[in-house]
PLY file of the C-alpha trace (Angstrom):
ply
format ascii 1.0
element vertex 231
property float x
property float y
property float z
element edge 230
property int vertex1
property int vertex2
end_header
-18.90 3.89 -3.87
-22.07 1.98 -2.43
-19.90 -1.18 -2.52
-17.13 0.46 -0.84
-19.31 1.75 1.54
-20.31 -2.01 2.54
-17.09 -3.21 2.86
-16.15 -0.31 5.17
-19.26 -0.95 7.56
-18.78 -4.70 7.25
-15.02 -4.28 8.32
-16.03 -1.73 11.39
-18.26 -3.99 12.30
-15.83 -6.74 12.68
-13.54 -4.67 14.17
-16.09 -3.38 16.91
-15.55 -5.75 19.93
-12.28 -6.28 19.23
-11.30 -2.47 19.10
-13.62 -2.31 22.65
-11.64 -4.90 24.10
-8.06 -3.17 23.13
-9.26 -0.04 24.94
-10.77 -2.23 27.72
-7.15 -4.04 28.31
-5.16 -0.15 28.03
-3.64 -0.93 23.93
-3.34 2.10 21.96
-5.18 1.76 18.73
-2.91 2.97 15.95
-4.65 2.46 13.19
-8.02 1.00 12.30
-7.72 -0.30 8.47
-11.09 0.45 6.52
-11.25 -2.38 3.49
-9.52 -5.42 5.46
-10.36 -6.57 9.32
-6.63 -5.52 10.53
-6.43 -3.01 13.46
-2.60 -2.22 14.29
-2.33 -1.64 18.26
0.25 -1.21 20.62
0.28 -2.83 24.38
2.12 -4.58 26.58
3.49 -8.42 25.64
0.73 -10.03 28.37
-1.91 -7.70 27.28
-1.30 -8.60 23.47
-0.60 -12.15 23.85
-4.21 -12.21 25.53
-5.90 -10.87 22.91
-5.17 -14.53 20.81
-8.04 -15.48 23.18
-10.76 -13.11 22.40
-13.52 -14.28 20.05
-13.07 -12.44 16.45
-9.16 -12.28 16.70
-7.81 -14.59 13.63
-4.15 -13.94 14.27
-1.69 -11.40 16.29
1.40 -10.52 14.29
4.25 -8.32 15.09
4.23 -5.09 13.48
6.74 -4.56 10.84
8.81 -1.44 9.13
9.48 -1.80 5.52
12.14 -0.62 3.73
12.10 0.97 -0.14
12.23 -1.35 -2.97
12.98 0.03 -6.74
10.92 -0.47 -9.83
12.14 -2.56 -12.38
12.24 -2.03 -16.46
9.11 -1.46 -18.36
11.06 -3.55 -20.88
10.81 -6.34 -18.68
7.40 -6.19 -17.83
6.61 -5.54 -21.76
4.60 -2.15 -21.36
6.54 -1.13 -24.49
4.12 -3.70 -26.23
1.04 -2.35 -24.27
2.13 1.52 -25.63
2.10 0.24 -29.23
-0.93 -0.87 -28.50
-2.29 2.80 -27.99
-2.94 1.99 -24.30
-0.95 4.55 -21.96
-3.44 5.17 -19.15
-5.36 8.30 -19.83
-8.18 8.76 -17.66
-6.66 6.33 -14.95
-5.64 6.89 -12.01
-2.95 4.97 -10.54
-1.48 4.97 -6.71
1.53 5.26 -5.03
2.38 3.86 -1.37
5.30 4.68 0.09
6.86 7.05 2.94
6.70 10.48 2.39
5.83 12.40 -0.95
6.94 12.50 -4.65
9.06 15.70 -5.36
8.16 17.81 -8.57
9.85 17.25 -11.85
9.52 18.73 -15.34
8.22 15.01 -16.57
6.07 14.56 -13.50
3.22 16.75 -14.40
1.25 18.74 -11.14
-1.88 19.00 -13.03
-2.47 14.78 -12.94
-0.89 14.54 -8.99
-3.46 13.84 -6.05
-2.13 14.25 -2.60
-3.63 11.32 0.15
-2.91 12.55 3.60
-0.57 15.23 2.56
-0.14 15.84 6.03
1.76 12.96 7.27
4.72 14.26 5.58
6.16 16.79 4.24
9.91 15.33 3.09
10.60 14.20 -0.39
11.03 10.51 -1.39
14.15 10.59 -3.84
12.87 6.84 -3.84
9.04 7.71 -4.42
10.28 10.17 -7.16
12.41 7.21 -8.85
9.70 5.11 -9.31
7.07 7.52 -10.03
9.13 8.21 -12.89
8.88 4.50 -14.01
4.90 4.70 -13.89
4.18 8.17 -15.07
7.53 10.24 -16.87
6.32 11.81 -20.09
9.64 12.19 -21.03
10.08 11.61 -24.38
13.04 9.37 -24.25
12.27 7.44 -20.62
8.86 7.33 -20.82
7.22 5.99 -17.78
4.81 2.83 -17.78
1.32 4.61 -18.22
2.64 8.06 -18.99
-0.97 9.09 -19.48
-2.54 8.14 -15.98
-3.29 11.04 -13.01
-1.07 9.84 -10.06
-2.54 9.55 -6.69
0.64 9.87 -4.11
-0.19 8.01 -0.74
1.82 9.32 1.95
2.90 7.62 5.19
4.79 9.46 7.59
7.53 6.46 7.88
7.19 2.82 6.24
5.26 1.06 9.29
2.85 -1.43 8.72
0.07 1.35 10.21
1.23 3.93 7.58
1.33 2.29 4.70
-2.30 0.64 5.47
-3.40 4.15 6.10
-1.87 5.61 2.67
-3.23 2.45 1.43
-6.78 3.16 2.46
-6.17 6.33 1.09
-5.10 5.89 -2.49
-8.17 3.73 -2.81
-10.65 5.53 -1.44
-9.43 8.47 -4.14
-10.21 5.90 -7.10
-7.13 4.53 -7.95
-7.46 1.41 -9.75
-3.97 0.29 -9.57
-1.60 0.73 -6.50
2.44 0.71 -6.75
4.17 -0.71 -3.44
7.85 -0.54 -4.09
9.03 -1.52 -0.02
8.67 -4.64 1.78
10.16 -6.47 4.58
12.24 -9.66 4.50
10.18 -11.96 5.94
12.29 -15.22 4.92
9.01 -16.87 3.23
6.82 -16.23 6.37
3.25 -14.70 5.71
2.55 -11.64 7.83
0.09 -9.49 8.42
0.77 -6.71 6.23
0.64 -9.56 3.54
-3.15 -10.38 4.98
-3.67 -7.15 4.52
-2.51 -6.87 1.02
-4.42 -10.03 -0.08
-7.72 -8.73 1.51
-8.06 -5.16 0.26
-7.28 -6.61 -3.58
-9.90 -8.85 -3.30
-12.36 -6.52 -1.31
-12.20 -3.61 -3.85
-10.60 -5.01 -6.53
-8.13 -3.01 -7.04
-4.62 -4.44 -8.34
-1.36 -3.93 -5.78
1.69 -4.20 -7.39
4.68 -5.14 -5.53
8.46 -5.22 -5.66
10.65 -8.09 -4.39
13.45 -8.07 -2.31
16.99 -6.25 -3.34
18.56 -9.80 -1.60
18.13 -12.30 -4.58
19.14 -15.23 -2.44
16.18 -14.32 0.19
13.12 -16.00 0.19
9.99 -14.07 -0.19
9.07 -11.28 2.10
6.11 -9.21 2.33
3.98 -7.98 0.74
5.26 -9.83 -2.36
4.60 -13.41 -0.73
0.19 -12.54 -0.60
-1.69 -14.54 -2.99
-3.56 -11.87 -4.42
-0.88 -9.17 -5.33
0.93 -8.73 -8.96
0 1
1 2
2 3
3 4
4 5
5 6
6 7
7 8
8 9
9 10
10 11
11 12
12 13
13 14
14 15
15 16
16 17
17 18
18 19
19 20
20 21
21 22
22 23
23 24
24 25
25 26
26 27
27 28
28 29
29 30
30 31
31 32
32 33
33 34
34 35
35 36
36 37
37 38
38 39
39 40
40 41
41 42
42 43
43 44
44 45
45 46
46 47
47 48
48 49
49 50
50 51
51 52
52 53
53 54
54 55
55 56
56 57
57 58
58 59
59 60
60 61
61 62
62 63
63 64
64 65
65 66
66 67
67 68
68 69
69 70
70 71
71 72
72 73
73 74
74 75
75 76
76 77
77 78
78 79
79 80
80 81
81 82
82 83
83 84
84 85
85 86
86 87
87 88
88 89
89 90
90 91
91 92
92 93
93 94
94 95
95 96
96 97
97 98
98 99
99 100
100 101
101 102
102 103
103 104
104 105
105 106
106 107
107 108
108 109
109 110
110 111
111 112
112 113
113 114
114 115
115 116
116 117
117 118
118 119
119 120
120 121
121 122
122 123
123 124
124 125
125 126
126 127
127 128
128 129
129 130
130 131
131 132
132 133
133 134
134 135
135 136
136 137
137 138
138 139
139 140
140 141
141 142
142 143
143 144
144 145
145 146
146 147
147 148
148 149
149 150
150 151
151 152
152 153
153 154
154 155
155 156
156 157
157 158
158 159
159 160
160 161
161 162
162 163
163 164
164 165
165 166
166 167
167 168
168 169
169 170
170 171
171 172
172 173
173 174
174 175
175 176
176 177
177 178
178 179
179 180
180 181
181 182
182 183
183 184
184 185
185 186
186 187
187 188
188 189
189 190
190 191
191 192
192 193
193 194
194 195
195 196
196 197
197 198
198 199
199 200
200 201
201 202
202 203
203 204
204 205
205 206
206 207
207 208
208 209
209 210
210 211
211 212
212 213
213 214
214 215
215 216
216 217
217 218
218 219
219 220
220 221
221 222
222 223
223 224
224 225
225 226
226 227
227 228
228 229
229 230
């Protein structure tokens, strides 16, 4: 918590001048990130394209919207040979980050289910229930990944970059030690910002993001799959 609680005043204080000089020029601050230096505002094209000028201001990217991405087979990813192992999460706590929330289900216990910013939705992800299923079902024939772990549900009200940084935040600030991103954006092997983002929080808190990669095989990488510092 005390290192957290650097990082967040280190990152406000970056963000100070630049956040003063958004509201100077008339932007609207959407969303001020807490663990990364990434404030997502909107403004007009001269207004933004002035803001590559101001000192503090690494890089102005467009804001993207993801779109879901599904979990692959814990077969694949050999957590079959982590559960004979004995290791199945218990006393972890794992996020989620995706639009809206996870919908109840017999083999989706309530007891182990944290809601982050319940109130930016209130619709059920038949996608965020799919792979929720992959990391925590306790069903005894598809048993999920780390059946064992508590599972802290980020919401976002839709998949914008501002959202999921938000839900991001979120998840992380309620302890989870490993976050699932199953969306992205096809980015055709460009580095973005939500990628910045991605790489900066991991290696700020040290927490490990997992992402998905695109549905498209014959894409390049998008984002967030294409930062350095994500699984």
């Amino acid at each position: 918590e005390a290192r957290f609680a650097a990082i967040r005043a280190h990152v406000a204080a970056v963000q100070q001048p630049v956040l003063a000089r958004l509201a100077e020029t008339g932007h609207q601050v959407i969303y001020q990130a807490e663990f990364a230096p990434v404030v997502v505002a909107s403004g007009t094209g001269q207004a933004i394209r002035a803001m590559e000028a101001v000192a503090g201001v690494s890089r102005v990217y467009l804001e993207r919207v993801h779109q879901p991405r599904l979990n692959i087979s814990k077969v694949v990813v050999q957590a079959t040979t982590v559960h004979g192992r004995g290791i199945r999460g218990t006393g972890e706590r794992v996020g989620i980050v995706e639009a809206g929330r996870v919908g109840a289900h017999p083999n989706l216990p309530v007891a182990r289910r944290i809601l982050c910013r319940p109130e930016a939705s209130f619709t059920v992800s038949g996608h965020k229930t799919n792979a929720a299923g992959v990391i925590q079902s306790n069903n005894a024939t598809n048993k999920g990944v780390s059946p064992n772990i508590t599972l802290v549900d980020g919401i976002g009200a839709d998949f914008s970059d501002a959202e999921m940084i938000a839900a991001t935040d979120c998840v992380v600030n309620q302890g989870a030690t490993a976050i699932n991103m199953s969306f992205g954006s096809e980015t055709n092997g460009v580095f973005d910002a939500f990628a910045r983002y991605v790489d900066t929080v991991s290696y700020n808190t040290g927490r490990t993001i997992v992402v998905a990669v695109s549905n498209v095989c014959a894409n390049q990488m998008g984002s967030p799959e294409i930062a350095f510092n994500a699984l």
